[in-house]
C-alpha positions in Angstrom: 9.2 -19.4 33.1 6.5 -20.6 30.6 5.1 -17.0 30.2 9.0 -16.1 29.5 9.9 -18.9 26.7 6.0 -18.1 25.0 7.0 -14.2 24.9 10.2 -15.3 23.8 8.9 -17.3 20.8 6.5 -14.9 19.7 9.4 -12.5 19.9 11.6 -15.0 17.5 8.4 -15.7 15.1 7.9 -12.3 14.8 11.6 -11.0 14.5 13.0 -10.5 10.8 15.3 -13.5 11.5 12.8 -15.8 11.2 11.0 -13.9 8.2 14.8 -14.5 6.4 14.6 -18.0 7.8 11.1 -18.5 6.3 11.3 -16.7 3.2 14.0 -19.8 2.1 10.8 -21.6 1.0 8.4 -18.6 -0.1 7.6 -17.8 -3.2 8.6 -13.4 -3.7 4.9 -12.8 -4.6 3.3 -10.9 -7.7 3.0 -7.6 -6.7 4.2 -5.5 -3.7 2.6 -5.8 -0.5 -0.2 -3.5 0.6 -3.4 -1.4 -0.1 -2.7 2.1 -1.7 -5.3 4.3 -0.4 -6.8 6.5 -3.1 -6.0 3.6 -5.8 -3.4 6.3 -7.0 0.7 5.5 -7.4 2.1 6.0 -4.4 5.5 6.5 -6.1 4.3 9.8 -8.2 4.5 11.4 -4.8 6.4 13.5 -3.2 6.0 12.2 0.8 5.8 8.3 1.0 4.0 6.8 4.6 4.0 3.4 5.0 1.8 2.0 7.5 1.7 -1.2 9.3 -1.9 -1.7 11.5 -3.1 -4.7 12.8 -7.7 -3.9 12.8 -7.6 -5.8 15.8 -5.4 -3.1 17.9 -6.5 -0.2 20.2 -3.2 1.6 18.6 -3.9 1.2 15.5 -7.2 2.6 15.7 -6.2 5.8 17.7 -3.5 6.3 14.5 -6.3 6.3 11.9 -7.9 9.6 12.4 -4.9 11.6 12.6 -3.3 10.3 9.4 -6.3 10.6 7.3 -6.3 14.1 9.0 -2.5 14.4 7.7 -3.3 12.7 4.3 -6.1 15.1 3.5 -3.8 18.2 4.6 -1.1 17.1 2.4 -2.7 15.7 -0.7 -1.7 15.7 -3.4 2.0 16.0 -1.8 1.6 13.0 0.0 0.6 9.0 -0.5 -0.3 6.2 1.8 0.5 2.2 1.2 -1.3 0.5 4.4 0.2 -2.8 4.8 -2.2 -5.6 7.1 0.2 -6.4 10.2 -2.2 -9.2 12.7 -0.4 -9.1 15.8 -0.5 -12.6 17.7 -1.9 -11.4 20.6 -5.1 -10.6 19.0 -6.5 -13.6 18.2 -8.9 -12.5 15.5 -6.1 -10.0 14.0 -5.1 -12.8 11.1 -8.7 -13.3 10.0 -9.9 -9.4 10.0 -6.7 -9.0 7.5 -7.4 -12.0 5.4 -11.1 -9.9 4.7 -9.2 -7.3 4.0 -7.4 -9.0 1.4 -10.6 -10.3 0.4 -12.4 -7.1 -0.1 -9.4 -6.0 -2.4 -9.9 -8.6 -4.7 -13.6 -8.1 -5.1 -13.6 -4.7 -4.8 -10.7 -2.9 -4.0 -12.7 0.8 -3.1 -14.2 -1.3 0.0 -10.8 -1.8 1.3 -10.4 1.0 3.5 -14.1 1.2 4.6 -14.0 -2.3 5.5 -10.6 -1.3 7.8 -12.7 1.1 9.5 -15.9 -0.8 10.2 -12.7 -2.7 11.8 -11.5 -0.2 13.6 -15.1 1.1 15.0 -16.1 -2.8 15.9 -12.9 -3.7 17.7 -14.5 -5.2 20.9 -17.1 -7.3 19.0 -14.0 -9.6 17.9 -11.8 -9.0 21.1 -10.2 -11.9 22.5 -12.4 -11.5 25.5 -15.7 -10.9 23.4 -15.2 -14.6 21.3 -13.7 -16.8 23.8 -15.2 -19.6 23.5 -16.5 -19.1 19.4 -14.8 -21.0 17.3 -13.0 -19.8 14.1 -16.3 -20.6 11.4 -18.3 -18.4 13.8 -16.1 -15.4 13.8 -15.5 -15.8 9.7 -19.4 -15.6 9.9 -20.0 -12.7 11.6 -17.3 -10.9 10.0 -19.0 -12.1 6.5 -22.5 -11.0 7.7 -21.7 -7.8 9.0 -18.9 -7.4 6.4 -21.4 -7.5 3.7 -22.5 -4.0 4.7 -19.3 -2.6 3.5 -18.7 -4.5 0.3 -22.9 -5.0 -0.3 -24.8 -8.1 0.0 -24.7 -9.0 -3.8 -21.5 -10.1 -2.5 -21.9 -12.0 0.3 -20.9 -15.3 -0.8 -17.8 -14.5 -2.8 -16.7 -12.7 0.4 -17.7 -15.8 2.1 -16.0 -18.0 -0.4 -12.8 -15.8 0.1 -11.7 -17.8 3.1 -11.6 -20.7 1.9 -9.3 -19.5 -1.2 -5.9 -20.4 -0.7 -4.5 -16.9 -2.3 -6.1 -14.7 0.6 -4.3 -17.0 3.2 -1.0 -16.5 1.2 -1.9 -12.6 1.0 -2.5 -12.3 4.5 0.5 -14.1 5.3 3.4 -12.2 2.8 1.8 -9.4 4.7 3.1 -10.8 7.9 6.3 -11.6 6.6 7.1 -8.0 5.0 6.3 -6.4 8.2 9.1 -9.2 10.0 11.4 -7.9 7.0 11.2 -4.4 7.5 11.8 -4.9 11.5 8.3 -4.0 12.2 7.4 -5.6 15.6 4.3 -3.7 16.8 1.5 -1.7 15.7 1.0 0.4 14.7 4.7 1.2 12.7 5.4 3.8 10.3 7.9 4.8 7.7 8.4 7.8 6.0 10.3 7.6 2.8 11.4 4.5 3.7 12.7 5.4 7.2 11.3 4.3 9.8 8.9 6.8 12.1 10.2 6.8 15.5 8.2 5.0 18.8 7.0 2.3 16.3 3.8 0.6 18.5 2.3 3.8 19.4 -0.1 6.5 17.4 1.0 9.5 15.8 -0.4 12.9 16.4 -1.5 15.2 13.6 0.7 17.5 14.8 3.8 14.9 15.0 3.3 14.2 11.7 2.9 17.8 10.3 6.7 18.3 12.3 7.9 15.4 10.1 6.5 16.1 6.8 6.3 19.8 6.5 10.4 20.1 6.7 10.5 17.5 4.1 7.9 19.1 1.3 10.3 22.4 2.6 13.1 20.7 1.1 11.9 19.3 -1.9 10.7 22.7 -3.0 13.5 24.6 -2.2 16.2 22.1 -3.8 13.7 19.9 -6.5 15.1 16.5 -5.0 15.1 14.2 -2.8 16.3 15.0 0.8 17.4 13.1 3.7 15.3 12.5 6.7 16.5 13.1 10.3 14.9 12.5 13.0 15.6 14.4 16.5 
């Protein structure tokens, strides 16, 4: 029954009722919530993909090839906002995105990179890897080994970063705008603002090539916006 009321809180903390319930006290921050890869607008577009990925998750990982694959493919036709999502289950999910946050700040072409040193060093922070460690170790390592993504000039302002108050609030409004938009997994995609069926599991290259090729289709043939359906 314990096991049954935990899942059932982290369902509730993690559901967009309690993002409503919570957001009665947050500030709406500065800027909308993500990292754009490329640096480009992703509104000048034609194809929107918003993705939620947690550095910390399997899933997440397995999804990253494939949509760089479909984002190369499609460029310029297509643009990418990837939004930090740390699911509670990975214990070390909330501090991988605050250094991504970080890394924005200082130098906001490391962003990605730094996501992918994530993505290949999963199992160094797995739950099962830092038992034990506490929370200064882990921002350590991250820092040390971090600093061969953002270079070692940098090393203590990355450092530094964790103990400014703006990269918690970062992290956290990323949280809560996954909660709003009914993400509750990882990864989650939208397309256009539409939400990418099986949310929690990876997308194929050629899944997303069925999805976005009827939609550049569309847009050519009519020179406006179109609807997207799902089967």
């Amino acid at each position: 029954m314990g096991k049954s009321i935990g899942l059932a809180l982290i369902l509730f903390l993690s559901s967009p009722l309690c993002f409503l319930l919570s957001m009665a006290q947050a500030p709406i921050p500065a800027h909308y919530d993500g990292f754009a890869y490329g640096g480009a607008s992703p509104w000048e577009r034609s194809v929107l993909v918003e993705a939620f990925l947690d550095p910390m998750c399997s899933d997440s990982r397995d999804s990253w090839s494939p949509l760089m694959q479909t984002l190369e493919h499609y460029s310029p036709h297509m643009s990418l906002i990837v939004h930090p999502f740390p699911l509670p289950y990975h214990e070390n999910a909330f501090v991988a995105c605050r250094a991504l946050h970080i890394a924005n700040m200082l130098n906001a072409s490391t962003t990605f990179p730094l996501l992918e040193f994530f993505f290949e060093h999963q199992e160094r922070w797995s739950n099962k890897a830092t038992q034990g460690t506490s929370k200064a170790s882990i921002i350590d390592d991250i820092t040390n080994l971090g600093s061969i993504i953002i270079g070692n000039s940098s090393i203590s302002a990355f450092k530094s970063g964790f103990a400014d108050s703006r990269t918690d609030s970062a992290a956290r409004v990323s949280f809560r705008y996954g909660c709003s938009r009914g993400v509750a997994g990882a990864p989650y995609f939208f397309v256009n603002g539409f939400v990418v069926p099986g949310g929690g599991s990876p997308v194929n290259y050629s899944q997303w090539r069925k999805i976005i090729d009827p939609l550049l289709s569309d847009a050519s043939e009519n020179q406006g916006s179109s609807i997207l359906y799902f089967e």
